[in-house]
C-alpha positions in Angstrom: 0.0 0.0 0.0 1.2 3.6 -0.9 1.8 5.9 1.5 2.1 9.6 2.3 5.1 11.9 2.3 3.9 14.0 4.9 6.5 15.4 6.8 9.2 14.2 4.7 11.6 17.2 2.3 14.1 15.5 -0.8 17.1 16.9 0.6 19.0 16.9 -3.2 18.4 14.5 -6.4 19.9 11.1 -6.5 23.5 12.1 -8.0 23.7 15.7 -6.2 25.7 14.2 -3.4 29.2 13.2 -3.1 31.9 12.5 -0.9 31.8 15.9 1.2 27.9 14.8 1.9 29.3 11.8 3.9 28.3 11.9 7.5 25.1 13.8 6.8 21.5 12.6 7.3 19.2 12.8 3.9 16.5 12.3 2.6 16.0 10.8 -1.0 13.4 10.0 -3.3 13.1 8.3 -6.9 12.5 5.3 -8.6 13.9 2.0 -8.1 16.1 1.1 -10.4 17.1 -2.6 -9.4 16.8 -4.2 -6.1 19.3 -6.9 -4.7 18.8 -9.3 -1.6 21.7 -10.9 -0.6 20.4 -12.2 2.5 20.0 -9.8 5.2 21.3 -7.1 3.7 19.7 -5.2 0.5 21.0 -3.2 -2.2 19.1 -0.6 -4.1 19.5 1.1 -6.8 17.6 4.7 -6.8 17.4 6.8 -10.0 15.9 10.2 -10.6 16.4 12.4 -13.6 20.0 13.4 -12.2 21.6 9.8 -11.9 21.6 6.9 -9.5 22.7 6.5 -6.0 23.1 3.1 -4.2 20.9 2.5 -1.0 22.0 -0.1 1.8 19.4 -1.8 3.7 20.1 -3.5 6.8 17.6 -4.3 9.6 20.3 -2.9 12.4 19.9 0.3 11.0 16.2 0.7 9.5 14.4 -1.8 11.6 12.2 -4.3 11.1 9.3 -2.7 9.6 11.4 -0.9 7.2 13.6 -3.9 6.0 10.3 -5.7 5.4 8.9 -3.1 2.8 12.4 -2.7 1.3 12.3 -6.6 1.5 9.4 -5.6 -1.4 10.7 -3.5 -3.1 10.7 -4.0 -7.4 11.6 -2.3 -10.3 10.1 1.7 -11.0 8.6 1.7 -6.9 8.6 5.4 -6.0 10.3 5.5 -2.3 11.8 8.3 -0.2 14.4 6.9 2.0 16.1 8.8 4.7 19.8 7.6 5.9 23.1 8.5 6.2 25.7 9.1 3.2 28.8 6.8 3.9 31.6 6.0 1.3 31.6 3.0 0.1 32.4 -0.1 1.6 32.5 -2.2 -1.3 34.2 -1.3 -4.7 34.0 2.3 -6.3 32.1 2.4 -9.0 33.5 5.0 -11.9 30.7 4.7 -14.0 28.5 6.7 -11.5 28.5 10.2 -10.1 27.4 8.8 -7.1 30.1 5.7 -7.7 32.4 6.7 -4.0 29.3 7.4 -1.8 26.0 5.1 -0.9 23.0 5.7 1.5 22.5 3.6 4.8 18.9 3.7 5.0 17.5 4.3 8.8 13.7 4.5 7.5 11.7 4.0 3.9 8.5 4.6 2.5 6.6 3.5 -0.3 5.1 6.2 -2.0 4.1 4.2 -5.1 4.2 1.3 -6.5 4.7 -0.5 -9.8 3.0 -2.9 -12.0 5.0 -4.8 -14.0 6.7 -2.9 -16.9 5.9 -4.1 -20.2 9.5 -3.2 -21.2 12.8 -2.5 -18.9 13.7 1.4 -18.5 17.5 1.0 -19.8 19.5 2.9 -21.9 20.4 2.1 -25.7 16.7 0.4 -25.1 16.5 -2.6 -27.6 12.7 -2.3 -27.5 10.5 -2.1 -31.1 10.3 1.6 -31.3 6.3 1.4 -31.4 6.1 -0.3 -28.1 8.3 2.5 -26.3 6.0 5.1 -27.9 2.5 3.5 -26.6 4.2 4.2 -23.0 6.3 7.0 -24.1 5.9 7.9 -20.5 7.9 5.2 -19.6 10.2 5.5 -21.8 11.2 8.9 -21.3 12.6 7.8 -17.6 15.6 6.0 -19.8 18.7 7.8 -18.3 19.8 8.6 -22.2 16.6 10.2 -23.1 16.6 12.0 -20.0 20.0 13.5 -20.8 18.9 14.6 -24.3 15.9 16.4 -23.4 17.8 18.3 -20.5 20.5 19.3 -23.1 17.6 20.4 -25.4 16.9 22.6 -22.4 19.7 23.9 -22.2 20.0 24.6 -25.4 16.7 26.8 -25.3 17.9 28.9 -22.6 21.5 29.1 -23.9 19.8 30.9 -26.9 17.4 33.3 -24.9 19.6 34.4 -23.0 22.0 34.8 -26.0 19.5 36.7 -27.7 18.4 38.9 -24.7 22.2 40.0 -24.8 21.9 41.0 -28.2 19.0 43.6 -27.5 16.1 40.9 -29.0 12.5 41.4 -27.6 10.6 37.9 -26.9 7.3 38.3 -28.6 4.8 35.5 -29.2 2.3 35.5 -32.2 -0.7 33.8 -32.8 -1.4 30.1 -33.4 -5.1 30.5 -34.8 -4.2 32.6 -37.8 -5.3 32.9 -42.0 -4.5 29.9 -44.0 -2.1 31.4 -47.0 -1.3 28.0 -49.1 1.9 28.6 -51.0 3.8 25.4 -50.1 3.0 22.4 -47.4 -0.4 22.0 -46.8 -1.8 24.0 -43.2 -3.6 22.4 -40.8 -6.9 24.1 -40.5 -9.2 24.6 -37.3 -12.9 25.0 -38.1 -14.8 28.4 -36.8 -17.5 27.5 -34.4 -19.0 31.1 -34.4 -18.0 31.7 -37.8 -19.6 28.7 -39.7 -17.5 27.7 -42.7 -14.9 29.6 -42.5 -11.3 27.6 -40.8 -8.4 28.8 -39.2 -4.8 27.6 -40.2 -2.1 26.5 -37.4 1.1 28.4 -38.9 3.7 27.1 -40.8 5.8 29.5 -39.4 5.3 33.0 -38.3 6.8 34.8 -41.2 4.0 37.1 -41.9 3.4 38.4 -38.2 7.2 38.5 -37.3 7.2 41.2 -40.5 4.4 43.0 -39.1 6.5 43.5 -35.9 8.9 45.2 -38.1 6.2 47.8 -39.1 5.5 48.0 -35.8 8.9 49.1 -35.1 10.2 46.2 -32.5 13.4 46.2 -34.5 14.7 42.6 -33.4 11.9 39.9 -32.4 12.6 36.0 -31.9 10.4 33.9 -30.3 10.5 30.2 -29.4 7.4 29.0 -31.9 5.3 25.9 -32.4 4.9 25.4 -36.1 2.8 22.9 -37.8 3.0 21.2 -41.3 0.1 18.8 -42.8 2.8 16.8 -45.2 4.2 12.9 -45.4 7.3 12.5 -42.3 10.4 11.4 -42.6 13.0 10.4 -39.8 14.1 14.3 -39.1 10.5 15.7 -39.6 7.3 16.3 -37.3 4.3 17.6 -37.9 4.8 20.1 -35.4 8.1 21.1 -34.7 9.8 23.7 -32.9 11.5 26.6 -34.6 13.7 30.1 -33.0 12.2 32.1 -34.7 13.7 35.6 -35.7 13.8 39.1 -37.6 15.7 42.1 -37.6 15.5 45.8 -38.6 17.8 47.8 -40.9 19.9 45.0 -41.9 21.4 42.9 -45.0 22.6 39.3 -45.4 25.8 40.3 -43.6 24.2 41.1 -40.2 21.7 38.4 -39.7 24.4 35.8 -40.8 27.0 37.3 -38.2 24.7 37.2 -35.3 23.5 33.7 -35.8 26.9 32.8 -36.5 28.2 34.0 -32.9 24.9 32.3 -31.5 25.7 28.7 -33.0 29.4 29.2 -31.4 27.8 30.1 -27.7 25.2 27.6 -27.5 27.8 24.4 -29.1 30.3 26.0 -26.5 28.1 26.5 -23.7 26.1 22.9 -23.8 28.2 20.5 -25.3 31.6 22.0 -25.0 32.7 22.3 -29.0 34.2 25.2 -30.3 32.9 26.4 -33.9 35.2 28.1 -35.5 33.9 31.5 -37.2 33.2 33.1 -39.7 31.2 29.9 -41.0 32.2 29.2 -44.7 30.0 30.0 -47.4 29.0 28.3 -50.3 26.4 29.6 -53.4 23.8 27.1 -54.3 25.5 26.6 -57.5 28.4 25.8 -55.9 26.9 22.8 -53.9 24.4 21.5 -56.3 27.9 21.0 -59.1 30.2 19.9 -56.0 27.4 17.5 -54.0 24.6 17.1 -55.8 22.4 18.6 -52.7 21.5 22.2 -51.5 22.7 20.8 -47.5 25.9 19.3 -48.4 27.6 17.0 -46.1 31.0 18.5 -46.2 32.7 16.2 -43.9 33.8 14.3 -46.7 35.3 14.3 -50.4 33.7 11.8 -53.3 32.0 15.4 -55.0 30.4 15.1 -58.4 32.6 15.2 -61.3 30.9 16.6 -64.7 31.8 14.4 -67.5 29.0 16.0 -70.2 32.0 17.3 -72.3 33.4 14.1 -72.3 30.9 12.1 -73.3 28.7 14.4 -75.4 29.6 12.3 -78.9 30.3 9.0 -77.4 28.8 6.0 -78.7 26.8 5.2 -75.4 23.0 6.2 -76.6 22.1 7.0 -72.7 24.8 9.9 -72.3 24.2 11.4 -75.2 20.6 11.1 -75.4 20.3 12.7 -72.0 22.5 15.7 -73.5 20.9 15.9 -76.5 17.6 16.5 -74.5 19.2 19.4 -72.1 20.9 17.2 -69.1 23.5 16.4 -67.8 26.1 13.5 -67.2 28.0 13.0 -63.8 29.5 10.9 -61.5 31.3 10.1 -58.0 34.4 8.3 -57.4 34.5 5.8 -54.8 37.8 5.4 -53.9 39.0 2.0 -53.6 35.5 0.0 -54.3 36.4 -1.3 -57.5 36.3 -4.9 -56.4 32.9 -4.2 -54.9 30.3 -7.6 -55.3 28.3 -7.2 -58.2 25.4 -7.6 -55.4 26.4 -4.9 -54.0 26.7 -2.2 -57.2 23.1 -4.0 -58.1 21.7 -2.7 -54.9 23.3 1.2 -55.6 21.6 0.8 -58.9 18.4 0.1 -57.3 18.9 3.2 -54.8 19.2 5.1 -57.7 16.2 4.5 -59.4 14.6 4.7 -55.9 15.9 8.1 -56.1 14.2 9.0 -59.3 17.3 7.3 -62.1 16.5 5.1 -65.0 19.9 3.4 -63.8 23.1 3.9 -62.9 26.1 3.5 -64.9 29.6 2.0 -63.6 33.6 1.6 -64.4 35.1 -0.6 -61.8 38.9 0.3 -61.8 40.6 -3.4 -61.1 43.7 -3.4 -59.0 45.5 -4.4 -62.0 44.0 -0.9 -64.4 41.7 -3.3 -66.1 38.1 -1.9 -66.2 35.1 -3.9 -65.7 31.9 -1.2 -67.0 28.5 -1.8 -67.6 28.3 0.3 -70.9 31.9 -0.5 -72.0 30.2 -2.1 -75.2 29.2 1.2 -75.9 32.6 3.2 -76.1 36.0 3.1 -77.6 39.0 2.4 -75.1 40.1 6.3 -76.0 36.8 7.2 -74.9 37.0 4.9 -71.4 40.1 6.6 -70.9 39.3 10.1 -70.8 36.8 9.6 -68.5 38.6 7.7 -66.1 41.3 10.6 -66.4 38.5 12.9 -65.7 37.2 11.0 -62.9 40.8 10.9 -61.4 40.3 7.0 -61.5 43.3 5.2 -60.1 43.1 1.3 -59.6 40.9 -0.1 -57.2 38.5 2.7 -57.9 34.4 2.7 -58.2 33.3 5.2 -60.8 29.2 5.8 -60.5 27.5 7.7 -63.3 24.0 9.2 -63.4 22.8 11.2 -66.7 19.7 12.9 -67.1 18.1 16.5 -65.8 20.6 18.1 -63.4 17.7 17.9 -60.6 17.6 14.3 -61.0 21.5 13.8 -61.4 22.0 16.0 -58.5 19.4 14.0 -56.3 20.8 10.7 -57.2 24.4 11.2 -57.0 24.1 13.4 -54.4 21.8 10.3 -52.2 24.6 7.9 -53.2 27.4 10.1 -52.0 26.1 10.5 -48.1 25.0 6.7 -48.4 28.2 5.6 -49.3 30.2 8.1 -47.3 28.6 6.7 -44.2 28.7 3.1 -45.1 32.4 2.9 -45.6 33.1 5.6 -42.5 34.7 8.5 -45.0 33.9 11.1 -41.8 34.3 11.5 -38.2 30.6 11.3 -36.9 31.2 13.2 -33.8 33.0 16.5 -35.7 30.8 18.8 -37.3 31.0 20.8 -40.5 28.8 24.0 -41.1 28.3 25.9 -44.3 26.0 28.6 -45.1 24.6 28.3 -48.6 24.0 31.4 -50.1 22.6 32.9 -53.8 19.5 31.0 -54.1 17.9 31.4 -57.2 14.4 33.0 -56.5 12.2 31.0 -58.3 11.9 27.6 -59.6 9.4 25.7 -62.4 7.4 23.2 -61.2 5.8 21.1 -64.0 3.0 20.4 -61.4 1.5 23.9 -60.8 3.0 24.8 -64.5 4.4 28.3 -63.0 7.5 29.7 -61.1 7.3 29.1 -57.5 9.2 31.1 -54.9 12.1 28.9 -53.6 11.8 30.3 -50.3 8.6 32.3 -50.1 6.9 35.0 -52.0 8.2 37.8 -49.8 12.2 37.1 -50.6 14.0 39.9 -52.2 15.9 39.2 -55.1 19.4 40.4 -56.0 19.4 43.8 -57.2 22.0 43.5 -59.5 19.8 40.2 -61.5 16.2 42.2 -61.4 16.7 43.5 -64.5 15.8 39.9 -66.0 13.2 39.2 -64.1 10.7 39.8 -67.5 13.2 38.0 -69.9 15.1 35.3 -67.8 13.0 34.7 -64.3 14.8 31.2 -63.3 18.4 33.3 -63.6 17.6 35.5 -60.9 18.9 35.3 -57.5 17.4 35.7 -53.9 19.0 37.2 -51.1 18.1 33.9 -49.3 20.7 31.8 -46.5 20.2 28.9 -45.3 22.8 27.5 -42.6 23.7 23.5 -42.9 25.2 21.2 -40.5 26.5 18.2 -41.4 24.0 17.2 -44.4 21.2 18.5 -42.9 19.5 22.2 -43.3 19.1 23.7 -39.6 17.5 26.9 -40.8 16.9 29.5 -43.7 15.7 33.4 -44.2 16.3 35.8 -46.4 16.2 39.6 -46.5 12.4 41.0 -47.2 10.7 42.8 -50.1 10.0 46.0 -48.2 9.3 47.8 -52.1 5.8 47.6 -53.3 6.7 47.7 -57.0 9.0 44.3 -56.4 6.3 42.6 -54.2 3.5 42.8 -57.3 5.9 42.3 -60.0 6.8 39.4 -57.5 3.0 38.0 -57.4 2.7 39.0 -60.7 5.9 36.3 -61.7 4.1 33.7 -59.4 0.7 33.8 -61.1 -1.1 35.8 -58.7 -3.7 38.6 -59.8 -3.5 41.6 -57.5 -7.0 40.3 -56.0 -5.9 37.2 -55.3 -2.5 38.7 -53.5 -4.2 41.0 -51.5 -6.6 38.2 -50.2 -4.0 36.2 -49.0 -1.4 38.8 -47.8 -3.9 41.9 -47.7 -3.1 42.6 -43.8 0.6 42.8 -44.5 0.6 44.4 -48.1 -1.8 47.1 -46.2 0.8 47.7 -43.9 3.4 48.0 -46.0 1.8 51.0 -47.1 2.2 52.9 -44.0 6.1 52.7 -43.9 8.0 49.7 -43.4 11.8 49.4 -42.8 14.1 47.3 -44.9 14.2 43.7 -42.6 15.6 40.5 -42.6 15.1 37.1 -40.6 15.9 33.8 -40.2 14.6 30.7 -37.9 16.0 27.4 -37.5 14.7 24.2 -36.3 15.1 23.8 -32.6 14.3 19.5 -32.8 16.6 18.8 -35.6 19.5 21.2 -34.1 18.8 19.2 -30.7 18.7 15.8 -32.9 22.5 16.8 -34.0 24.0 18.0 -30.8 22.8 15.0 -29.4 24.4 12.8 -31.5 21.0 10.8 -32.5 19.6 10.2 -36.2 16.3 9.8 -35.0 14.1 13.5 -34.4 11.7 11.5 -31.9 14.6 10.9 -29.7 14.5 14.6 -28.4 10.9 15.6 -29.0 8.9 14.4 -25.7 5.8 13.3 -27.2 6.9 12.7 -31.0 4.4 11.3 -33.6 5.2 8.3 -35.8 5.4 8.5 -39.7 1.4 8.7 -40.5 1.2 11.8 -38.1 -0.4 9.6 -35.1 0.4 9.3 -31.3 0.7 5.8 -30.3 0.0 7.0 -26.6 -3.4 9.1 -27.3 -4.4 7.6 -30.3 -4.7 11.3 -31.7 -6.1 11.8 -34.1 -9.5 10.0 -33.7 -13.5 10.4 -34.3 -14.9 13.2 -32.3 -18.7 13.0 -30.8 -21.4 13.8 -33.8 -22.5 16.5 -31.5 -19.1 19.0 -32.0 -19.3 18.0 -35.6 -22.8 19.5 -35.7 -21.8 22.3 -34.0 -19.3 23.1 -36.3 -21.5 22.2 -39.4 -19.3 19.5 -40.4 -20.1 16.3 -42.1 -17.7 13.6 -42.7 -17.3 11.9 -46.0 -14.8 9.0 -45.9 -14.2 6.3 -48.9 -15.6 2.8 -47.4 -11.7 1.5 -47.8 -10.4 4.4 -45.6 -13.2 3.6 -43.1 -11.8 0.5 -42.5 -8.5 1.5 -41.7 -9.8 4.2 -38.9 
């Protein structure tokens, strides 16, 4: 039976103590860890969010009453023991903060107890994933995900109070807000009192965080909840974290500098690495030609190698079709693969067309210079040759070749590259590379919507100096867009605003918007505009996958408390699910479902 704490104060958490506590009389509280009877005397293990500190049980000291209910004690009890800390009389234990010091208990009580766990609370937990996220409250008492979501607190206040330094005003803005779909798809929120009519949970809060420009707050940030209605992937959530910023009366230079120092304070201040500054940057050209990927990995070489020159009248009908019809021809070289199993290469080929490839083309370099190629028919030995040489293929070399549109090349070789680079451990996984890529092109075509979409959004200014083609040559242009990169992975992006009304509408005149259809969407902040707005610039970068990194985990769930799985559901509420018929009617909703989806409710 559970009892009371009344009358009973936790003196410190379980690995607060040490040596210089040793004499003292405490009192502790936590979970049980493990229990140990070896026959009138028992060992405890207590654990708490801060570590775990051994507890001795002998009847001498606690009497009989409280040996009997430690006599009971099992795995996740909640107790509060009071005794005194002693060093240890059997051997130190390194491993633990608490590893010189134990507790000799003089009373216990129960406070809870514990039914048996359907799996063990350990770290590294070899559970199914699912199963740990139907009791994600028990899973969450794992020492490792314990540390991760106090370094993610850390982390949050290491960049307040970073910010707060740097003259930033912490403003929130609102969750219930207009849906504006240019992009991912908004959740919406149905209007009780306005029947109908929905509200969108924001992407992000780029439109209000302007408006706090125009109303002259200079430098906002704010630690936002953002939501995104789109398919999840191991580093996404459909609601995520951002820090969120803007800033007044400033250009690329300035916002880049201060995030810049900010990076360095908070990888200093919470996991003790030093980032050296100024961050490197790269143009999007630069890292599409080099990597095939706009968030280069740059711990590593194996960078695409253009071989279109090359190969443009070779007698291999895929190369030269794909030039002939405006692509490209590239490829990577894997040093020292070339006597990789044919299994192996099959299984890159099929990764490729995974990727979006009709196939992948190869040269294995033997040791002895002898090739071995899958389209070798195809060419004259001249013809191998000068692409090897091109490639810098020396023997025992894998040369891997993808030709067709440069978004597709640049996808598929730039896949392969990280895939391979981590498979053969080309990089250090605990160093960490940052790059700024820079010179976005403003727009791009999608063959979906058949128009120019903005790349960024439709408030991004463009490069002054490439406006002048905006008419005659709209993919050429440039925005004055940044995203940072860590390590393969986008942390964040911004750009500097439109604050000129004749570049907004020819901007949402580009995109395919009539000036009705602009000001219906983005009427509030186009109105403002009109009433003086200063030149601004912002940026925001995701909070869970900047954790996710730091961490040193792969997985974004890991250091979000309550994460949803891959089809947007929490195995621990069973959100989302039906609602009564009586707040549907109230919102003058009717479902509609296909029978098959019905099923699968």
């Amino acid at each position: 039976m559970a009892e009371s704490m009344k009358g009973l104060h936790r003196s410190f958490r379980c690995a607060e103590i040490n040596k210089s506590n040793v004499g003292q009389t405490l009192t502790m509280m936590g979970w049980v860890a493990k229990a140990r009877n070896k026959g009138g005397i028992i060992f405890a293990d207590l654990r708490d969010r801060s570590g775990i500190l051994q507890i001795i049980f002998e009847e001498k000291d606690c009497g009989a009453e409280s040996f009997a209910k430690a006599e009971r004690l099992r795995s996740e009890y909640v107790i509060a023991v009071t005794g005194v800390v002693e060093e240890r009389s059997g051997a130190v234990n390194p491993n633990l903060a608490t590893g010189e010091i134990e507790l000799r208990a003089e009373s216990i009580r129960i406070l809870s107890e514990s039914d048996a766990l359907p799996f063990p609370i350990e770290e590294n937990s070899k559970t199914r994933e699912e199963l740990r996220l139907k009791y994600r409250y028990l899973d969450l008492r794992r020492p490792d995900l314990q540390r991760i979501l106090m370094l993610r607190s850390r982390i949050t206040s290491s960049i307040r109070n970073f910010l707060y330094e740097e003259g930033f005003l912490e403003i929130e803005t609102p969750i219930l807000t207009k849906s504006t779909p240019e992009g991912a798809r908004d959740y919406l929120v149905p209007s009780r009192v306005h029947p109908g009519s929905f509200y969108a949970l924001p992407q992000s809060p780029q439109l209000f965080k302007q408006l706090l420009m125009c109303s002259g707050y200079d430098r906002y940030f704010q630690v936002a909840k953002c939501f995104r209605d789109e398919d999840l992937r191991a580093d996404r959530q459909p609601e995520f974290t951002q820090i969120d910023m803007e800033l007044s009366y400033v250009d690329i230079d300035d916002v880049l500098d201060v995030n810049e120092r900010l990076l360095a304070a908070i990888f200093k201040e919470c996991i003790g690495v030093e980032v050296p500054l100024p961050i490197e940057r790269m143009s999007w050209q630069e890292a599409m030609d080099r990597f095939g990927s706009d968030k280069p990995d740059a711990r590593f070489g194996m960078e695409l190698v253009d071989i279109t020159d090359v190969v443009r009248n070779c007698g291999f009908s895929v190369f030269t079709g794909a030039i002939e019809n405006g692509g490209t021809v590239r490829g990577i070289n894997v040093k020292g693969q070339g006597e990789m199993p044919r299994k192996k290469i099959d299984a890159l080929v099929d990764m490729a067309k995974g990727s979006g490839a009709k196939g992948l083309a190869y040269i294995a370099i033997q040791s002895d210079g002898s090739l071995k190629s899958s389209f070798g028919k195809f060419m004259t030995d001249d013809e191998m040759n000068s692409i090897v040489q091109k490639m810098d293929g020396q023997p025992d070399d894998l040369l891997l070749f993808a030709a067709d549109r440069n978004k597709i090349v640049w996808n598929v070789l730039g896949q392969l590259r990280c895939h391979l680079g981590k498979q053969l451990g080309l990089y250090d996984e605990k160093s960490y590379k940052f790059l700024w890529i820079v010179d976005f092109p403003l727009l791009e075509w999608s063959d979906e919507e058949n128009r120019f979409m903005a790349m960024h959004h439709p408030f991004t200014m463009p490069m002054e100096e490439d406006w002048s083609r905006i008419d005659s040559d709209p993919g050429s242009v440039r925005a004055k867009a940044y995203d940072i990169v860590l390590n393969g992975y986008e942390l964040g992006g911004g750009s500097v605003r439109i604050h000129i009304d004749e570049i907004q509408e020819k901007m949402f005149e580009v995109l395919g918007f009539t000036k009705e259809q602009a000001h219906d969407r983005f009427g509030f902040l186009l109105d403002a505009f009109r009433y003086g707005v200063p030149p601004h610039a912002g940026l925001a970068f995701g909070l869970d996958r900047l954790v996710m990194l730091m961490a040193g985990t792969d997985n974004i769930r890991d250091v979000i408390a309550f994460p949803k799985i891959k089809d947007a559901s929490c195995l621990m509420t069973n959100a989302p699910d039906v609602v009564d018929k009586k707040q549907l009617d109230e919102l003058f909703i009717r479902t509609d479902i296909p029978e098959e989806k019905t099923d699968n409710q």
